[in-house]
N, C-alpha and C positions, 0 to 999 in steps of 0.2 A: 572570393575564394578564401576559406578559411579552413582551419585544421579538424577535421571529424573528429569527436571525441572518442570514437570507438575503434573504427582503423587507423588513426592519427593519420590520414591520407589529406591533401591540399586538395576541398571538392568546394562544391556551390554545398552551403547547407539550408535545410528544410526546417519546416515549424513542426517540431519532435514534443510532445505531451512526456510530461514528465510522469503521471498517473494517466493512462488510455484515457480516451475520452468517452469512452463506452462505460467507464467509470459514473459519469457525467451527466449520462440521461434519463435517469430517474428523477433527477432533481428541478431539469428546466419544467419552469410551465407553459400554457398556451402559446405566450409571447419568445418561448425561445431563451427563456431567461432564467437565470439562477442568480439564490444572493451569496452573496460570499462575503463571511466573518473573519473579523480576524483577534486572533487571541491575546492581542498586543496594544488593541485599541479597540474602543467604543465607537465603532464605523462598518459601516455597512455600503456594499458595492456591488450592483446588478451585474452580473457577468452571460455573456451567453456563449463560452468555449471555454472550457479547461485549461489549467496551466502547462503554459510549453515556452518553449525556447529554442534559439535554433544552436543543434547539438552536433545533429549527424548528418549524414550527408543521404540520400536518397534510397540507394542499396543497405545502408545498414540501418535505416528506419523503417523500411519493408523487413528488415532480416528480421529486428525485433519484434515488429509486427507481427509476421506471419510463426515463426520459432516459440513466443514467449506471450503476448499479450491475446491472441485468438485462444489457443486453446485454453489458457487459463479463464478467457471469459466465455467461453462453451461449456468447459464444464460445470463452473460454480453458480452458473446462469440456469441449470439443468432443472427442467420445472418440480422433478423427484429428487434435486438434492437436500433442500430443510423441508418440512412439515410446514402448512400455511400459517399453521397455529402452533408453538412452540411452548409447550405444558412441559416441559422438562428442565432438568436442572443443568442437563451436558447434551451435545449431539455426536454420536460417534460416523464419521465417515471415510467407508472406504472407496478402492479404486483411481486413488488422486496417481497422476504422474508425478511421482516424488522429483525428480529432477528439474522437470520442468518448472513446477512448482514454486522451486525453490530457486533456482534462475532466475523467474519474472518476478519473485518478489527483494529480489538480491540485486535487480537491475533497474526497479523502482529506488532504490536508497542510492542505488550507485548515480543514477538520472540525475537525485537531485543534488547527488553532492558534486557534479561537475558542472550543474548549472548554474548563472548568476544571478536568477531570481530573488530576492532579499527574501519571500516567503518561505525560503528552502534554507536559508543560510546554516539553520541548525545545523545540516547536515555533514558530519565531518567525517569520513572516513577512516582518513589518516591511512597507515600500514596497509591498513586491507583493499584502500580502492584500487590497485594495481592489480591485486589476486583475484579482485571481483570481476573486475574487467578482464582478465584469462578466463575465469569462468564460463563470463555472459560468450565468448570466444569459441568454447571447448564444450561443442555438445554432449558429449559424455565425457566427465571429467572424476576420474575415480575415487580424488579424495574428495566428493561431494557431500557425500553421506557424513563426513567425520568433523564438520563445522558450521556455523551459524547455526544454529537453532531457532526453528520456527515453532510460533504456538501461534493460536489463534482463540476468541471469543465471538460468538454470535451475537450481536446486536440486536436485543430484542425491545419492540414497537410493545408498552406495554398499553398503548389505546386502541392496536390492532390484533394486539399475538403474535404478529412475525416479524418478519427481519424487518430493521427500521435504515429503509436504506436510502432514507434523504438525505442521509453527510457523507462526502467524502471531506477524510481528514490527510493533510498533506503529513508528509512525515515526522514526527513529534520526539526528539530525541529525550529517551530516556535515562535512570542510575537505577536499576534496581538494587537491591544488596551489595552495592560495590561495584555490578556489572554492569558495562554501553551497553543500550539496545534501543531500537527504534520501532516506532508504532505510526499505523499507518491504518485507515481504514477507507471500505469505498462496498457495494454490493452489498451493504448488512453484517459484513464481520470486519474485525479489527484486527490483524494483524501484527505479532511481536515476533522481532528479527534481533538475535544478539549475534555483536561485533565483535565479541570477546574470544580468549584463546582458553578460557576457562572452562568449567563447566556450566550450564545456567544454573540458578537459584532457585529454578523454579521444577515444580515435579514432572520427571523428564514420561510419565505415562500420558503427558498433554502434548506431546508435541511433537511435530511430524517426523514420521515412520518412515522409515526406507524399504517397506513394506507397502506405505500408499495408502496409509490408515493414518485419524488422525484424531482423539477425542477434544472436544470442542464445548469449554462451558459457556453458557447463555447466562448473559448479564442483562439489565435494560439500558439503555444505550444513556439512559439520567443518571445512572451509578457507573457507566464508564470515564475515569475521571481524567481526561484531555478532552473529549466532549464537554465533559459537564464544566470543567473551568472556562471554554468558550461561550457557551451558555452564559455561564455567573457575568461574565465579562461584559455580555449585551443584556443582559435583565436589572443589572444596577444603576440604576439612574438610567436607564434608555440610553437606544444607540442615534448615531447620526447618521445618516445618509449619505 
């Protein structure tokens, strides 16, 4: 018995995925397997389940489940949400449940900053994890709309044309201009999430709508650069096993 991170209730807890594992299956192959890099070191490590921990207790890892991590991969999974072949410079999409949205992706940074995976360690909250965690809480929470700022970038495959969605990247703490934000990618796009009380640095005609709109530039997933440093990291002198 130990302490739910979410209801802080004394339950049995469960092997809770800090990124869904539906994240995750694009990537295994025949054998069930994935490799998994690390940006820290020249090593490489067949994995055949995504990273979890045990966090929550049974009810509130169904709650997430079903509240936050299904719909969000219904809909971005939708076989009409990107073009197969992405010829464009930005993709604009509507229809998102903005709340929701931004929930699952507020509850991915909040996952791993309560867990004690060394992979996740970056992740530090600080002030906000308390308020993220009323969020994840508070189905309709009305000052939602008026903090974190979400943007996103399409991952594009440029030896296929479309989304290149054989990485999932765990969550990558960033500085932009002065501002925290963290970056996270998995299904072919990359997500950035600021932690700040500020405003972001970046052009706020990119980034999710409370409207449910959300214009989205296409980069190739080699000129995304927490990608591409993991790369540089296993292409220098070769990795180890």
């Amino acid at each position: 018995m130990n302490q739910c991170k979410l209801c802080q209730q004394e339950r049995k807890l469960c092997r809770s995925h800090i990124i869904p594992e539906w994240a995750y299956r694009p990537l295994y192959d025949q054998s069930g397997s994935a490799l998994a890099l690390s940006s820290e070191e020249k090593r490489q490590q067949k994995v055949q389940t995504g990273l979890w921990d045990r966090l929550f207790c049974v009810d509130c890892d169904q709650y997430l489940n079903h509240e936050l991590d299904q719909p969000f991969h219904r809909f971005w999974t939708a076989s009409d949400r990107f073009p197969p072949i992405i010829n464009r410079s930005y993709v604009t999409i509507g229809g998102i449940a903005y709340e929701a949205t931004k929930r699952f992706l507020l509850s991915i940074l909040w996952r791993a900053h309560v867990a004690s995976k060394p992979v996740v360690s970056a992740v530090d909250l600080g002030p906000h994890a308390d308020r993220i965690r009323s969020i994840l809480l508070t189905p309709h929470d009305k000052d939602l709309g008026d903090g974190y700022p979400i943007f996103c970038y399409a991952l594009r495959d440029p030896d296929t044309g479309g989304l290149a969605k054989q990485f999932v990247l765990t969550p990558v703490r960033k500085r932009t201009k002065g501002q925290w934000n963290y970056e996270v990618a998995f299904l072919g796009c990359a997500w950035k999430v600021f932690v700040s009380s500020s405003p972001p640095p970046l052009p706020e005609s990119c980034s999710l709508k409370t409207d449910g709109t959300i214009v989205i530039p296409v980069v190739s997933f080699k000129e995304f650069a927490a990608i591409r440093h993991v790369l540089k990291v296993h292409t220098a002198g070769g990795s180890k096993a």
